[in-house]
Every structure is written in structure tokens, then in C-alpha cells.
N, C-alpha and C positions, 0 to 999 in steps of 0.2 A: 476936864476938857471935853468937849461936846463936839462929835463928827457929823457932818451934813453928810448925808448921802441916803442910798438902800440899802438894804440888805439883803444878801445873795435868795433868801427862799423869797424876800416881796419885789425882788427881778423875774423871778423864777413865774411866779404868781400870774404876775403882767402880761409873760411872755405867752401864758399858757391861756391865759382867757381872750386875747388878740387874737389866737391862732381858728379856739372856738368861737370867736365871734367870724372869724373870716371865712371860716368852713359853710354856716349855714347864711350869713350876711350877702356877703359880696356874689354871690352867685343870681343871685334876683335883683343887681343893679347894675349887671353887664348882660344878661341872659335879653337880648332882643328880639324872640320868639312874638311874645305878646305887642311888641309895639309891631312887627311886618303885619300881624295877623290884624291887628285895630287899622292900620292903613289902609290893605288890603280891603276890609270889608266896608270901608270910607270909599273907596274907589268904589265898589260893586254897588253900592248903595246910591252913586252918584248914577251912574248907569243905567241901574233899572227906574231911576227918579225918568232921564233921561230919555225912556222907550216909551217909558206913560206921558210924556209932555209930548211928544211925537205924534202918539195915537188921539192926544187930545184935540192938539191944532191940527193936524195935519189930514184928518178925518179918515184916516187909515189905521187897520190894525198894526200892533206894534210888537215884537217881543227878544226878550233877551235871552240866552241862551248859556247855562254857569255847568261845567264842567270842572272836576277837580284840577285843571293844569290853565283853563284861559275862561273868558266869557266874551259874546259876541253880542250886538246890537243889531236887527236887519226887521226889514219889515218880514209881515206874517206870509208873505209871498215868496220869501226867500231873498230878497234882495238886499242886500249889506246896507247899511248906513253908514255916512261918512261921518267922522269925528266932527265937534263942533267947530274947530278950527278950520276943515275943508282939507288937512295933512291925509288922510289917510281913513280906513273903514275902520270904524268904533269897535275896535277888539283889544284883546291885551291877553298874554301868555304869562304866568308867572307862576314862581315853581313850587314842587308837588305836592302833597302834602299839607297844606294849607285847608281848602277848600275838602267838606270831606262828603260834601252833595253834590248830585247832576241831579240840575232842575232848569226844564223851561217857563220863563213867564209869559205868558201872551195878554198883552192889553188891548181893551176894546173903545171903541171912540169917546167913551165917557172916564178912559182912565182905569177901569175894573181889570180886574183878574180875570181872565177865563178860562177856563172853568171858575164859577165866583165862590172860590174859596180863597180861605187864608194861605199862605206859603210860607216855609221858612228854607233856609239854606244855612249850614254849619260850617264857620272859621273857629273852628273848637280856640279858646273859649266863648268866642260869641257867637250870637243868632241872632241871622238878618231876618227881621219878621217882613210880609208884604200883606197889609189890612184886609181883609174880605170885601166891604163895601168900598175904600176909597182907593186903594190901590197905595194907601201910603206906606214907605219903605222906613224901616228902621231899624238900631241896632238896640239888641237888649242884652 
């Protein structure tokens, strides 16, 4: 007579490699660190696109302002810029930790960095580069 089933040590087995597999698995498919922080530098990247398209048409310098807690949009005179929607001055606070650079970018009518260097800013794990000659923003 032949019994369907386990047996108690390939219970035991099962039980024991689920546990290993959930110790180092499931912790890197709930851990939301890395998606705030890819957002996050989605947004800042939208921003500083946003200061240089300013300075391009609008025939004024432009620049944006990234502190570890918020970043701000305002021309190079000081004066805020409204969000594209007209709600409110293109700023954002979000929290701490994240952002692990203070950098000002200042763009020039032609869209450039100035000082015409390269810039980066740190959402450990990524870096927001900003190009030396075009002013172009991206995440590497």
C-alpha cells in the first residue's frame, strides 16, 4: 500500500528554504526607497529642463536652486517663478535625506550653465548630470 503525502524532514525542508528565501527576497520588493528616490530626481529633472526653457525663450537668466530638503525655480534676480499651471511659485519641499547635494544652477539665454561647466546633484543611488555645453539634464 503506497501513501500520498511528505514526509516530516521534506516539510521541514520547505519550511526552511521559504523562510531563506524570504529573509533576503522580499525585503527588495517592499523596500520603496529606490522608487521615492527615481521619482524624486524625475521631478528635479523636470525643473531644472524647466529653468533652461525659461532662460531660453524668455531672454532672461534663469536658475534653480536644490537644497537637501526642497528646490526652487526663480529667475537670477531673485524673483520666484510661478508653476506652469499659474497655482503657485515652482518650489517643492520633500523630505530629508534624499537629496545629498546643495547646488545652484544658473542658465544663460542660450540655455548653458553658468559658470559653463558640467554639474551633477546626488539622489544616492542616482546622479542628475546637467551637460557643460547644452544645459541638457539627465539621470544616469
Amino acid at each position: 500500500m503506497k501513501s500520498l503525502g511528505f514526509t516530516f524532514v521534506e516539510l521541514i525542508v520547505v519550511i526552511l528554504l521559504i523562510g531563506i528565501l524570504s529573509a533576503f527576497v522580499a525585503p527588495r520588493f517592499f523596500d520603496d526607497d529606490t522608487f521615492k528616490a527615481r521619482g524624486l530626481a524625475d521631478e528635479i529633472v523636470t525643473a531644472i529642463r524647466h529653468a533652461q526653457r525659461l532662460s531660453m525663450t524668455r531672454g532672461q537668466n534663469h536658475e534653480i536652486i536644490i537644497t537637501t530638503s526642497s528646490y526652487t525655480v526663480r529667475r537670477s534676480d531673485g524673483t520666484n517663478v510661478r508653476h506652469p499651471d499659474g497655482s503657485a511659485t515652482f518650489s517643492k519641499t520633500f523630505p530629508p535625506n534624499l537629496v545629498t547635494t546643495n547646488k545652484t544652477i544658473d542658465f544663460d539665454q542660450l540655455g548653458r550653465p553658468i559658470p559653463n561647466s558640467q554639474e551633477s546633484i546626488e539622489i544616492p543611488p542616482f546622479t542628475i548630470t546637467v551637460e557643460q555645453e547644452t544645459g541638457y539634464a539627465h539621470i544616469n
